[in-house]
N, C-alpha and C positions, 0 to 999 in steps of 0.2 A: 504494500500500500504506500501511496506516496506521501512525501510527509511536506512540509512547507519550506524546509531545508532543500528541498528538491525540484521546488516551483522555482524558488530563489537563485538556484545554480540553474536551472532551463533559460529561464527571463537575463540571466545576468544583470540580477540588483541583489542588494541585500535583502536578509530574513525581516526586517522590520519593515524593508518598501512593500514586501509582500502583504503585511499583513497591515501598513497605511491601505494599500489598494484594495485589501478584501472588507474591510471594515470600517471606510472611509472617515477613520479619524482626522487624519489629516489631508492636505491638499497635496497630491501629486499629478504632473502633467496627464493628461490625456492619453498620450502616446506610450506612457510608461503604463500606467492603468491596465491598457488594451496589450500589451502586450505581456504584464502579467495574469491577467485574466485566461489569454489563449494558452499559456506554459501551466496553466492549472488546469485548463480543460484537456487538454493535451496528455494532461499526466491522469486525469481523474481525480484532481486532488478534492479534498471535500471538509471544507475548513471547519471546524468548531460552529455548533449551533448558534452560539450567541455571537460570534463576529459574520456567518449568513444573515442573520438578523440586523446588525448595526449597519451593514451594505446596504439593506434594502430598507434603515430606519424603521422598523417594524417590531412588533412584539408577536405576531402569531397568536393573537390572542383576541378573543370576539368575551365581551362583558354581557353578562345575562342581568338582567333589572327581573327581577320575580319577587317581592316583597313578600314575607308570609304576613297573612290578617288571621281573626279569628276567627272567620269564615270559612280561611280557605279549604279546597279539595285535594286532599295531598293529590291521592291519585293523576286529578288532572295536572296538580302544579307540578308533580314529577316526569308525568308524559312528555309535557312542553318541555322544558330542561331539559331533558335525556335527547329527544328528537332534534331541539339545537345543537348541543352536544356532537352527535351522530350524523348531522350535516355539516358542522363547522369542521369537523373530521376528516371531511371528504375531501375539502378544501383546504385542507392540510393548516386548519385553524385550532388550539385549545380554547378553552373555555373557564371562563371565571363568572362562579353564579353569587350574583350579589343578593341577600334575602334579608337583608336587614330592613325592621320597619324605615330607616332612615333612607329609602330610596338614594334621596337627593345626592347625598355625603356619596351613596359608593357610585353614582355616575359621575360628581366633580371628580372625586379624587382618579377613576380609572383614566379619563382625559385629559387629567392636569398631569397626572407623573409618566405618560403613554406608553401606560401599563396595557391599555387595548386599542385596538388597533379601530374597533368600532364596537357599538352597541346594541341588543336585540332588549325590548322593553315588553315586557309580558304580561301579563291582568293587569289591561289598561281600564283607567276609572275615567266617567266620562269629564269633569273637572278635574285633568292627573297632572300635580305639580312636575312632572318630569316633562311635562311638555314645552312651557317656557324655558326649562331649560336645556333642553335638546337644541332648540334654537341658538344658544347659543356656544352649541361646543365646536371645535372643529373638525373632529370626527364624527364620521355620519353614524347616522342612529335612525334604527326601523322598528316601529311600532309593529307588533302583532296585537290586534284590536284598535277603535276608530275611536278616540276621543271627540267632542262636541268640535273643539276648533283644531282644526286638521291644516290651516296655513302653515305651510313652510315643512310639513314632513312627510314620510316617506311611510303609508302606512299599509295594511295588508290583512285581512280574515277572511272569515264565512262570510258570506254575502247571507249573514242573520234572517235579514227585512225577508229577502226572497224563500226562503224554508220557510219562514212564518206565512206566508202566503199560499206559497202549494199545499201546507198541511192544511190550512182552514179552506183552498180547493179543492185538496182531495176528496176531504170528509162531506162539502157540500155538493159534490157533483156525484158524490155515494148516495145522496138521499136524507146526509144528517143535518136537522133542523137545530140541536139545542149543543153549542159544542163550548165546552171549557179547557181553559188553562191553567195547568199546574206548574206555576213556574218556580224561583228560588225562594230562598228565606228573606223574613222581610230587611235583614243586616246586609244583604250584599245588593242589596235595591240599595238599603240609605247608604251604603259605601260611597254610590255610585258604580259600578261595577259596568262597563258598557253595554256588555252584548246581551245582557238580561231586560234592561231596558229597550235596546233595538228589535229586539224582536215581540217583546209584549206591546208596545206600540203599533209594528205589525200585523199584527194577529189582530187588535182590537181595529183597526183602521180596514183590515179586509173582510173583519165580519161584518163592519158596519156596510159597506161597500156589495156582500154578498146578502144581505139582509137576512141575518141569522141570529137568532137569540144568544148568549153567549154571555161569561162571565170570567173574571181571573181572580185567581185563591194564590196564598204563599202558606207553602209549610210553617210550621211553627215547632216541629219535632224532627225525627226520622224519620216518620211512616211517611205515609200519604193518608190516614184515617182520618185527621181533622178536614186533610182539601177535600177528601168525597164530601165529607158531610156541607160543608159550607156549599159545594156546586151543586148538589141535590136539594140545596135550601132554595136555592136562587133559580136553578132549572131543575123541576120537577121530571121531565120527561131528555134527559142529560143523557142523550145517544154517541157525543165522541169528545174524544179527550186528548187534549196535546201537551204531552209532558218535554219541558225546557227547563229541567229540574237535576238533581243530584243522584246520584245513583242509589244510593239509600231508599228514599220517597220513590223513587221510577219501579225499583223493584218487589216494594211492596204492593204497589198496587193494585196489580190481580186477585190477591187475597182477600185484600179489603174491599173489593169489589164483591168479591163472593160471599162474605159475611150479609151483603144487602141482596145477594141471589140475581148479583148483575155478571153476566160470565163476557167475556172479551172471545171475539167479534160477535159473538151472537146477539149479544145487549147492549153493549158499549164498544165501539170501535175508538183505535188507539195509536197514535203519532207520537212519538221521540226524534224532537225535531232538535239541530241543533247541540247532542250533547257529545261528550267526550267522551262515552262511555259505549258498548256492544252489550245488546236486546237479548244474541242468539241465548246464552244460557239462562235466562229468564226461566221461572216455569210456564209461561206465556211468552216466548218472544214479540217482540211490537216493532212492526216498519217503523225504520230509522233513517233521516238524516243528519249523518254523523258530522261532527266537528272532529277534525281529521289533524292531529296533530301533526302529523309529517308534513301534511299539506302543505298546511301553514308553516311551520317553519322554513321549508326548504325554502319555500318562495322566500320568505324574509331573509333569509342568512345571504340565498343566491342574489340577490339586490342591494345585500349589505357589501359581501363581495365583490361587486362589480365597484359598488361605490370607494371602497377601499384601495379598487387596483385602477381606482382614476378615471372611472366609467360614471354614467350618469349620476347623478344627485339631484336631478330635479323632482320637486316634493308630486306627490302620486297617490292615490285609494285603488290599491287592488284587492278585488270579492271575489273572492271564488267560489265557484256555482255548488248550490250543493247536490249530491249526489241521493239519492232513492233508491233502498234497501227493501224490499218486498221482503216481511216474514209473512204475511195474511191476517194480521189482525184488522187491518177492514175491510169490512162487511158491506155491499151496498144493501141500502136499505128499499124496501117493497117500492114506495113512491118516491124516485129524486124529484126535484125540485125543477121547473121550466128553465 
């Protein structure tokens, strides 16, 4: 294996111009540069990680912003991380996950010491103090999730609104007249939590739009036992149900269904629109569209990395379509609707 003593005596300069040129501490001409660069390539040489890095001013290193609350879902908060992880990988990027409630502190600090080379910002809240200051870092920074004011960044999810939509047309173009939503706790509503609000917005705006009775519950436990009851309070004759909820409350469901002698698809038809989480081992599986962690991140990381290697940075909203999982939990019903 060649060693740097050996690029040194190929190039005829000394072992220190060598390693001016690989690690561009200092200024050397051009000519000299290019010609120790070719007696390294030449030989294979393959310098020390950290003076590859000082050459190309980089850390190799992409910052995760994932704050834990005391709301959060490990589950999903570990999917997202890991999936960042796992593409910033690909890209031959590490990864530093910041989860401290103090947000703010570990995004100054990763861009002020360039400790990271860029930043992936995860359970965005729709007023998220990291947004003003995204703006003003100099390395670029991509939202996974849509905060309220989106000037000036680079952002990227589910396209929420639209799953909220096909679930409240599916159920009505099935024949269901009275359809509810079960969506999060009422803690990660008042958080601000984005995506829970973007698509309970939707849903309420498309039933209105499909003119269908319709109501939204928030857990208040694990189950899903308090949301039946409060959406049989409000729709007596509660034929479909769209869960944008937890995996906890999603998986209870069926049960608690059956205790009131309502069975899925035959009485209540059933939507998991939107979650992080797979229906199939349900003891009822329920059509899903899934919020697809890989998705999402690769897209963000791939746009962080463009941005990093000097490729665009102009600020963007990318949705991505959601996809529709058929297990048969809906039923059309005897009479659809004109």
């Amino acid at each position: 294996m060649a060693t740097i003593a050996d690029v040194a005596q190929a190039a005829g300069v000394s072992i220190s111009t060598v390693s001016y040129a690989l690690s561009g501490k200092r200024s050397i001409t051009a000519e000299t540069r290019t010609r120790v660069l070719a007696a390294a390539d030449a030989l294979g040489y393959l310098p020390h990680a950290s003076a590859r890095m000082l050459a190309a001013n980089r850390s190799q290193i992409i910052a995760v912003s994932e704050p834990v609350h005391a709301d959060t879902d490990d589950a999903a908060h570990m999917a997202f991380a890991m999936e960042t992880t796992k593409v910033a990988r690909a890209h031959n990027f590490d990864t530093l996950l910041l989860v401290h409630d103090d947000a703010l502190e570990g995004m100054r600090r990763s861009a002020a010491t360039q400790l990271a080379d860029g930043i992936v910002v995860l359970d965005v809240d729709v007023d998220d103090a990291r947004v003003p200051l995204a703006r003003t870092l100099a390395c670029p920074t991509v939202f996974v999730g849509i905060p309220a004011d989106t000037a000036g960044l680079i952002c990227v999810d589910l396209d929420f609104e639209a799953a909220a939509r096909e679930a409240v047309d599916r159920l009505v173009d099935a024949g269901h007249r009275q359809i509810g939503l079960i969506s999060h706790r009422p803690e990660t509503l008042e958080r601000g939590s984005n995506f829970p609000l973007r698509f309970r917005d939707a849903f309420l705006a498309r039933c209105d739009e499909r003119g269908v009775a319709h109501a939204v519950v928030h857990p208040n436990g694990h189950t899903a036992d308090g949301s039946v009851r409060r959406l049989l309070e409000r729709l007596p004759d509660l034929d479909g149900i769209v869960l944008s909820t937890t995996p906890d409350v999603a998986s209870s469901l069926s049960a608690i269904l059956a205790t009131r002698e309502l069975v899925v698809p035959r009485d209540v038809s059933v939507i998991a629109a939107g979650v992080s989480f797979s229906t199939a081992r349900f003891a009822v599986p329920f059509d899903t569209m899934p919020l697809d962690a890989h998705a999402s991140c690769a897209a963000a990381v791939d746009l962080l990395v463009q941005a990093i290697d000097g490729g665009d940075r102009s600020p963007r909203i990318v949705l991505l379509p959601p996809a529709y999982i058929d297990h048969g939990s809906v039923l059309a019903r005897a009479t659809p609707p004109d």
